[in-house]
DSSP file (Angstrom, degrees, kcal/mol; ACC not computed):
  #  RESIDUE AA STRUCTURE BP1 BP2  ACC     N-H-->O    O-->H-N    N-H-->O    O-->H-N    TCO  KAPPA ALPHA  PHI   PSI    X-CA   Y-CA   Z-CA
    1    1 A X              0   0    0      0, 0.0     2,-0.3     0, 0.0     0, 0.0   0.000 360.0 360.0 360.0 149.3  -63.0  214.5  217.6
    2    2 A X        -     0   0    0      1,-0.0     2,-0.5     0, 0.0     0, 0.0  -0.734 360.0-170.8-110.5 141.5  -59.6  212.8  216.4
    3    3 A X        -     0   0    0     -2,-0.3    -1,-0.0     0, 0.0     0, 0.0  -0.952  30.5-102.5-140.2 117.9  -59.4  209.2  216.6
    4    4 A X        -     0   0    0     -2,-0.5     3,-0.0     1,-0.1     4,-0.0   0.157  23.7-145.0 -32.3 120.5  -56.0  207.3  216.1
    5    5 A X  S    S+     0   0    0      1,-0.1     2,-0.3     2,-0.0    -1,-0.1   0.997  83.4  33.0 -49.3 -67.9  -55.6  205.5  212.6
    6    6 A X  S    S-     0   0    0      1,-0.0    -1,-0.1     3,-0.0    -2,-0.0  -0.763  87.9-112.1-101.5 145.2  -53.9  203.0  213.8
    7    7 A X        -     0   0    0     -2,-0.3     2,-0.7     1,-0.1    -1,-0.0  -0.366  44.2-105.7 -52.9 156.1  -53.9  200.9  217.2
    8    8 A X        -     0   0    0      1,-0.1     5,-0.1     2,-0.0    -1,-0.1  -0.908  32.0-128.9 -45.7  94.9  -50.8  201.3  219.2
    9    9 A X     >  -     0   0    0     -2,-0.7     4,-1.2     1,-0.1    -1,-0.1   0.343  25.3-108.1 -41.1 156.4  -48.6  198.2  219.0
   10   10 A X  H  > S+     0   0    0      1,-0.1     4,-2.1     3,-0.1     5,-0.3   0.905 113.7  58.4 -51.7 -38.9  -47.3  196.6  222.6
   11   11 A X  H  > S+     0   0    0      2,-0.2     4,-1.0     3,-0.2    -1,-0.1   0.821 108.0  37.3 -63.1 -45.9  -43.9  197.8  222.1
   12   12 A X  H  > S+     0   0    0      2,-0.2     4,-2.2     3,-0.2    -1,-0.2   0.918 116.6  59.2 -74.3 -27.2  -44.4  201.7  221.8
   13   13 A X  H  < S+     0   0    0     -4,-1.2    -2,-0.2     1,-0.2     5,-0.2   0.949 112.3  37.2 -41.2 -80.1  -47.2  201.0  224.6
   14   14 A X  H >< S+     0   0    0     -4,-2.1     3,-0.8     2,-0.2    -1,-0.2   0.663 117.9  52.3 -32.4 -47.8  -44.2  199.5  227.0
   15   15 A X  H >< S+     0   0    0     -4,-1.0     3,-0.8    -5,-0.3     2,-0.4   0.828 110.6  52.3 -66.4-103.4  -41.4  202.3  225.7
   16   16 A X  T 3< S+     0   0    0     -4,-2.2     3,-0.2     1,-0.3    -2,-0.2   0.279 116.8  31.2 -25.7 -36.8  -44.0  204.8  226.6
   17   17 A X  T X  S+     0   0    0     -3,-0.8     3,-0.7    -2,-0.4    -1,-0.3   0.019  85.8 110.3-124.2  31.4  -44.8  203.7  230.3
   18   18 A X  T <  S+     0   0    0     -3,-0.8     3,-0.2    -5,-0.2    -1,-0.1   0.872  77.6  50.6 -59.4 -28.4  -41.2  202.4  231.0
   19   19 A X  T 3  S+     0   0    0     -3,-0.2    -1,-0.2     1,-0.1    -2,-0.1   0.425  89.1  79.2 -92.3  -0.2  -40.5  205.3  233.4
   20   20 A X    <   +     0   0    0     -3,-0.7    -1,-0.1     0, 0.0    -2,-0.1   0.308  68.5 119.7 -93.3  11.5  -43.9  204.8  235.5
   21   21 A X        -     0   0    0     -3,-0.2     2,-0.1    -4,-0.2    -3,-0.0  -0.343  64.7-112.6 -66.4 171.5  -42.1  201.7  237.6
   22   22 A X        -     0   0    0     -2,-0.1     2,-0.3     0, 0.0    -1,-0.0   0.029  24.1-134.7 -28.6 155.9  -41.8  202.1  241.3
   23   23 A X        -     0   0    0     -2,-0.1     3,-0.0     3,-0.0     0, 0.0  -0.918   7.7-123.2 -64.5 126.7  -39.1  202.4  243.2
   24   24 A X        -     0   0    0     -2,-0.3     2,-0.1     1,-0.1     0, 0.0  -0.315  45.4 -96.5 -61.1 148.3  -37.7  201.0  246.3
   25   25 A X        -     0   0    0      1,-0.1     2,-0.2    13,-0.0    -1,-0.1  -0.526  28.1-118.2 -82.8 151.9  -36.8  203.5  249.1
   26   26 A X        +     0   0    0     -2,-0.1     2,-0.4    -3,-0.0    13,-0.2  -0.379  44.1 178.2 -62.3 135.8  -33.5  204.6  249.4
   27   27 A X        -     0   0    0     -2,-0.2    11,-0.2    11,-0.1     2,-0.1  -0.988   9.8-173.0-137.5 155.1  -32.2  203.3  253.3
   28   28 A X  E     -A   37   0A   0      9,-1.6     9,-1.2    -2,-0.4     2,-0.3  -0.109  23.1-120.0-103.9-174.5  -28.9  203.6  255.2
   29   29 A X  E     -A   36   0A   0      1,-0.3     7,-0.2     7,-0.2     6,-0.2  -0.989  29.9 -95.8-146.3 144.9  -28.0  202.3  258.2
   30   30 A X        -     0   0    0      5,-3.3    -1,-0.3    -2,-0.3     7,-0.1   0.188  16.4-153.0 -18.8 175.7  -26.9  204.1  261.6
   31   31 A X  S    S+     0   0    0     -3,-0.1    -1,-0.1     0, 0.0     0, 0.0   0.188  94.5  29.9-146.4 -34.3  -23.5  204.3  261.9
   32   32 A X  S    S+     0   0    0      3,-0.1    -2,-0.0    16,-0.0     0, 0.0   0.930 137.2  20.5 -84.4 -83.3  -23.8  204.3  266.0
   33   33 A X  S    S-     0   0    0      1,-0.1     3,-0.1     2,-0.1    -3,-0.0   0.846  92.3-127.6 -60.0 -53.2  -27.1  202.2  266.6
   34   34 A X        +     0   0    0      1,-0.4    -1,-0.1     0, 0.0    -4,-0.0  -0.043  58.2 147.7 100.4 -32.6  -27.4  200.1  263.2
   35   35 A X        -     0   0    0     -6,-0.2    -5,-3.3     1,-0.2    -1,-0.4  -0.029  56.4-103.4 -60.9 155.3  -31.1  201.3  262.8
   36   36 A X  E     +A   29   0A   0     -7,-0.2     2,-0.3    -3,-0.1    -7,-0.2  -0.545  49.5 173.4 -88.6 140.7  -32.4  201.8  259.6
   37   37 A X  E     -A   28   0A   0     -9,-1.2    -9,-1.6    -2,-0.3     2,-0.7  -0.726  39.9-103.1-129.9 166.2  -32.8  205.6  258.4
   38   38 A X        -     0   0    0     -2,-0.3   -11,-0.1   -11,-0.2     3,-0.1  -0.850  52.7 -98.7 -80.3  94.5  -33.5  207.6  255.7
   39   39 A X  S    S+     0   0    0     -2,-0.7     3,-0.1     1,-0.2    -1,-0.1   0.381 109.1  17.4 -10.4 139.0  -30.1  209.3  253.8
   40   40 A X  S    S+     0   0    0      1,-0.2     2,-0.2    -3,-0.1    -1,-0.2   0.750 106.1 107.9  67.7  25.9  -29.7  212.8  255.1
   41   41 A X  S    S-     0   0    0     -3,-0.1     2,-0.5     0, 0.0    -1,-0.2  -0.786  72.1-101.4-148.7 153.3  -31.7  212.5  258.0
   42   42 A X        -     0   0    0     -2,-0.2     2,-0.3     7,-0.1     7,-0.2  -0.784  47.7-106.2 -82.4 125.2  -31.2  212.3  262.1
   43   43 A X     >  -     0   0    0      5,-2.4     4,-1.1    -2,-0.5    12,-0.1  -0.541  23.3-152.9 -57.1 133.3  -31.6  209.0  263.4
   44   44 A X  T  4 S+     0   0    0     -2,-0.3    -1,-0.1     2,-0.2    -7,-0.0   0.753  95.5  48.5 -28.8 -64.2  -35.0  208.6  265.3
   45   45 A X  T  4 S+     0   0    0     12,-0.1    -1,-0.1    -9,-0.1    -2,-0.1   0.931 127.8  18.2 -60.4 -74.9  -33.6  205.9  267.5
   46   46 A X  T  4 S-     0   0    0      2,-0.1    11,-0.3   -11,-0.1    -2,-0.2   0.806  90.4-128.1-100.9 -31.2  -30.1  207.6  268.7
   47   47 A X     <  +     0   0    0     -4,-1.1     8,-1.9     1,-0.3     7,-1.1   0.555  63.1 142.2  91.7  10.3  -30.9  211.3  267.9
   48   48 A X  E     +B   53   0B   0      5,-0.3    -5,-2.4     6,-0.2     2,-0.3  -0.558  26.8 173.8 -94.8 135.0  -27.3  211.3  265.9
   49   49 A X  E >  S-B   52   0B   0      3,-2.6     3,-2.1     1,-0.2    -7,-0.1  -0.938  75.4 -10.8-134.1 131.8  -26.8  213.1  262.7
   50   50 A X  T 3  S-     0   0    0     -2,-0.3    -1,-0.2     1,-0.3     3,-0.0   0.955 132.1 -52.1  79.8  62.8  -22.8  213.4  260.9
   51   51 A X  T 3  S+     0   0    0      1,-0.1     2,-0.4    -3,-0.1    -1,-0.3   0.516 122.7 106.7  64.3  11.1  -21.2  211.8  264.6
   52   52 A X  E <  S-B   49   0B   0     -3,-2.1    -3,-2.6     0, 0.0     2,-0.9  -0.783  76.0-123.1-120.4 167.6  -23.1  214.5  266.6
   53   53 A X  E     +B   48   0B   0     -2,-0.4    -5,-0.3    -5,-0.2    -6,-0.1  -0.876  41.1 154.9-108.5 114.6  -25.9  214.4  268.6
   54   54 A X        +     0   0    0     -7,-1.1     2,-0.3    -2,-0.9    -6,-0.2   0.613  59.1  59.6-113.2 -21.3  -28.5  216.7  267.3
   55   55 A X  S    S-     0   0    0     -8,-1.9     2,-0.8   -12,-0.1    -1,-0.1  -0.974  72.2-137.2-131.6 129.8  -32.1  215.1  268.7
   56   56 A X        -     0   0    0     -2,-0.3     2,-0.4    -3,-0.0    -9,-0.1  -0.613  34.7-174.1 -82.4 110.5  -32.8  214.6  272.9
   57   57 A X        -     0   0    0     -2,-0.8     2,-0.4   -11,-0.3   -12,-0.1  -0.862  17.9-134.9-100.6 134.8  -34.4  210.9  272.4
   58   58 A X        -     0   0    0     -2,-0.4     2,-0.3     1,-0.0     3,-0.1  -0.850  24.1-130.0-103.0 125.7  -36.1  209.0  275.9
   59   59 A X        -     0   0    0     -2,-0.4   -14,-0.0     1,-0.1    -1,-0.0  -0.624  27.7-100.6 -84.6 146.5  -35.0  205.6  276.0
   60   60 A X              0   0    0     -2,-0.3    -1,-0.1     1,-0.1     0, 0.0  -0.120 360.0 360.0 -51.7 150.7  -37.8  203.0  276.5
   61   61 A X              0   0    0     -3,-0.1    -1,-0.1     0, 0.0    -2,-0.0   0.489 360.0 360.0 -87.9 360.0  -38.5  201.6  279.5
């Protein structure tokens, strides 16, 4: 079984896992309501996608 010669410094460690961060998700915001959406997506809230109304939404009571 092959077993490293040498340890692996902190620095190549850190280089190595630089790309394994997190990201926040992307959000927009309504353009009719204000609510907050997901890009590319029909609002939830108003049913609106691109100024049109694409989803039949019941207001609360």
């Amino acid at each position: 079984m092959a077993v490293p010669f040498r340890r692996t410094s902190k620095t190549k460690k850190r280089m190595r896992r630089t790309h394994l961060k997190k990201e926040a998700p992307t959000v927009t915001t309504c353009p009719k309501c204000g609510a907050s959406i997901k890009p590319h997506r029909a609002c939830p809230k108003c049913g609106n996608y691109k100024g049109e109304n694409v989803l039949k939404v019941e207001e609360e009571k």
